[in-house]
Each structure stands twice: as structure tokens, then as C-alpha cells.
N, C-alpha and C positions, 0 to 999 in steps of 0.2 A: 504494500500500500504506500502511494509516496504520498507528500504531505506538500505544500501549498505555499509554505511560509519563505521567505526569504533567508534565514538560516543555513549554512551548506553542511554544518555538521552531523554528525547521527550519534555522536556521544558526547555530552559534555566538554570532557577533555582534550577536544577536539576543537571546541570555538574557537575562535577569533576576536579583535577588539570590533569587528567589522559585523561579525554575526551578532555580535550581542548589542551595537548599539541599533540592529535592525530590530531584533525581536523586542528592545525598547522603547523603540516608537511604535511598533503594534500596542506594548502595552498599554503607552502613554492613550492611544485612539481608544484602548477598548476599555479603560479608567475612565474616560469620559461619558462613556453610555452608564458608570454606573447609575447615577441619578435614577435614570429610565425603570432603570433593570431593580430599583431601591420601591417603585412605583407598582410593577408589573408585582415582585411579591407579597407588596401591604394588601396588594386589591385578592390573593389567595386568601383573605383573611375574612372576608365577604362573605355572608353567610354561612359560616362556622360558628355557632352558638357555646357547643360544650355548654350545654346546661345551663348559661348564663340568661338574663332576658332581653340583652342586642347578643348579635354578634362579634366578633374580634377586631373585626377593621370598625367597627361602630363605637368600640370601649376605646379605640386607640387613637379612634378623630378626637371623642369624647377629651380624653386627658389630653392631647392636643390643644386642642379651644380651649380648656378650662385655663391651661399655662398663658396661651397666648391673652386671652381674658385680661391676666393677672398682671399681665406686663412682662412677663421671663420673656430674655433675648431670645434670638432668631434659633442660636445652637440649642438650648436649652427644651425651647418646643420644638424641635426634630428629635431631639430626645424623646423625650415624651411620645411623638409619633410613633416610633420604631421600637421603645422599651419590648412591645412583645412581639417583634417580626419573627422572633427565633422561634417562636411555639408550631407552624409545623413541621417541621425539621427535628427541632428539638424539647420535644412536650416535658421532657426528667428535665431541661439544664436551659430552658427559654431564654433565662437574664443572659445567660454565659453566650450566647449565638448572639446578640443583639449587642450585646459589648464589643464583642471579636467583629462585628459587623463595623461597630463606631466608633473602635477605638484610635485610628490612624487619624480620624477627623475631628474629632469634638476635646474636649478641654479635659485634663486627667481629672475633674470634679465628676464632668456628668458621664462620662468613663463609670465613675466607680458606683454612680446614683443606677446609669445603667444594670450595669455587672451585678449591685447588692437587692434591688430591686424585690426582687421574688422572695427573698429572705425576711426585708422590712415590712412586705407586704400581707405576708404571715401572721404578721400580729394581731391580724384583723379576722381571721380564723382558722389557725393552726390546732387550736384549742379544741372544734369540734370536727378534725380531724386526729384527735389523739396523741397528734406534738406539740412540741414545747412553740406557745406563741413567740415567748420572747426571746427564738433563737438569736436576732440582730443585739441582743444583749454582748454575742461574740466580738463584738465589733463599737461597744462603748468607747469611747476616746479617740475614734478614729478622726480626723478635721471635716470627714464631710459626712459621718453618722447623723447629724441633725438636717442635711440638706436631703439626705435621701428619705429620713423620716417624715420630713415638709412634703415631697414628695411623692410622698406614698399620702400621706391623708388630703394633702389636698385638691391631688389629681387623680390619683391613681384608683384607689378604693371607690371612691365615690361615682365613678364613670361608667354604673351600667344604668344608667337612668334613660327607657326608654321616648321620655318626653322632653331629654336634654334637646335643643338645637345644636348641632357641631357643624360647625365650618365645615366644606367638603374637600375630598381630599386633592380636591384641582387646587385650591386655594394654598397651598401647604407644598406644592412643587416647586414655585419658585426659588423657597425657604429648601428644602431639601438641594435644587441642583446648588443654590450659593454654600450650604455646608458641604458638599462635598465635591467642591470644587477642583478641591488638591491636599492630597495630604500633608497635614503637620508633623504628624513622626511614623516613621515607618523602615525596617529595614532596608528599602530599596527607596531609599529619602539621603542623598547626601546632604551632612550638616550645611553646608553651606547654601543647597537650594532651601533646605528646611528653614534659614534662618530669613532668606530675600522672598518666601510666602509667606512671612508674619508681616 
């Protein structure tokens, strides 16, 4: 089977400085559909209830609006939007897909609001599921334990109201394609492009 790409090698150790700055600008082009492709899987969340009374892309505009409502910056509600893209992929480990999604782009705060999410959120019925609500206890003293507990009560929990109005999710694309324009930190980030996108 041959392959398509610009690339001449077939093993690694093989490239070139030539092969690799091609297959980087494929990637640079195909980095750029992420937005798109960030859109295509919130809208898989669309009528998937799981027992709730909206569905998942309904709970996720919900928390959306209610941030943007509040006044949270542009990163903070894409947050908010994507906190649970990871659930169907990953229904055991949601937060952890959703962070691994946003962590190259969003700020080491809403990173970790992301990533602790599922944990903090707990609090609110872990108890009649027979665990400890107050696992996020683990995580007392952390610098942004209080912003992801804000987070959890003020967006998060309270977003299966099916009489809420949520912004729709056309409205929230702009805000997605400007977060994820370029990454901030990321292995295939040299410092110095890292430091001329801040």
C-alpha cells in the first residue's frame, strides 16, 4: 500500500530535515481544522440523555451560557463547553479526555478545573452512589481547588434545567476557533514560537 504524503522515508531513522519539515506543515494545515473537528464531536453529544432530563451537548451549552452569563473570559467558557466532550470515548475517565483535549491551549488553571472536574462534581452525589462525596477533599490546598469548586456549583451541577435558554452552539464557535488557534505548550511547540504566541 503506498501512502500519499510527501515524506520519502519508511522508517523513522531514515528522515531527513526535509521530510520532516514537510510532514510539519501537513500538520500545521491539519491543526487548523481542529476547531471544526472540536464542533463535529460536541454535536455527538446530541441526544444522548444517560438518564439525565437534557441531553449532553444541552448540559454542556447549559454550563457554557451560564459562564459566559457570569462574565468568565472567552478560554474559561470553552472550558466549560468541552469539560465533558470526553464522555463518549471515555464514560470511566471523561474529565481526563477533555483535559488531554485542552491542555496544549487553555491556561494551567482551567487545565486543572478541567482534568479535577468529575471529582469536584461528586460532591453533589457520590453519596447516593455509595462513595465518599468528599473525595476533592484529596486535593484541599491545591491554588485552584476553590476555582474548580466555583465551578462545579455554579455551572456545572446546576445545568440540567430543561427550561434553561443556552446560547447555541453556533454562537460558541467563534470563541472555540480563537482558543484554539495555536498552541501554548506543547511538545512539538519550540520555546521560542511558544513565547512570540503569547
Amino acid at each position: 500500500m503506498s501512502g500519499h504524503g510527501d515524506a520519502t522515508f519508511h522508517a523513522m531513522t531514515e528522515g531527513t530535515q526535509e521530510d520532516w519539515m514537510a510532514i510539519a506543515g501537513h500538520a500545521a494545515e491539519f491543526g487548523r481544522g481542529l476547531p471544526k473537528r472540536i464542533v463535529s464531536h460536541l454535536k455527538l453529544l446530541d441526544g444522548d440523555f444517560g438518564g439525565y432530563a437534557v441531553d449532553r451537548l444541552t448540559h454542556s451549552l447549559q454550563t457554557a451560557t451560564r459562564a459566559h452569563q457570569a462574565g468568565m473570559d472567552e478560554e474559561y467558557v470553552v472550558m466549560a463547553l468541552l469539560h465533558d466532550i470526553g464522555d463518549t470515548l471515555g464514560p470511566s475517565n471523561h474529565a481526563d479526555i477533555a483535559a488531554a483535549i485542552m491542555r496544549p491551549y487553555v491556561s494551567e488553571k482551567n487545565h486543572w478545573i478541567a482534568e479535577k472536574h468529575a471529582i469536584f462534581q461528586g460532591y453533589y452525589f457520590f453519596h447516593h452512589l455509595g462513595l465518599d462525596r468528599d473525595m476533592r477533599e484529596a486535593h484541599r490546598g491545591h491554588p485552584h481547588f476553590e476555582a474548580c469548586a466555583q465551578f462545579c456549583h455554579l455551572f456545572d451541577q446546576n445545568s440540567f434545567d430543561p427550561a434553561f435558554e443556552s446560547m447555541p452552539l453556533e454562537a460558541f464557535e467563534p470563541m472555540i476557533q480563537r482558543v484554539f488557534a495555536r498552541p501554548k505548550n506543547s511538545i512539538y511547540l519550540r520555546k521560542d514560537a511558544a513565547l512570540a504566541a503569547e
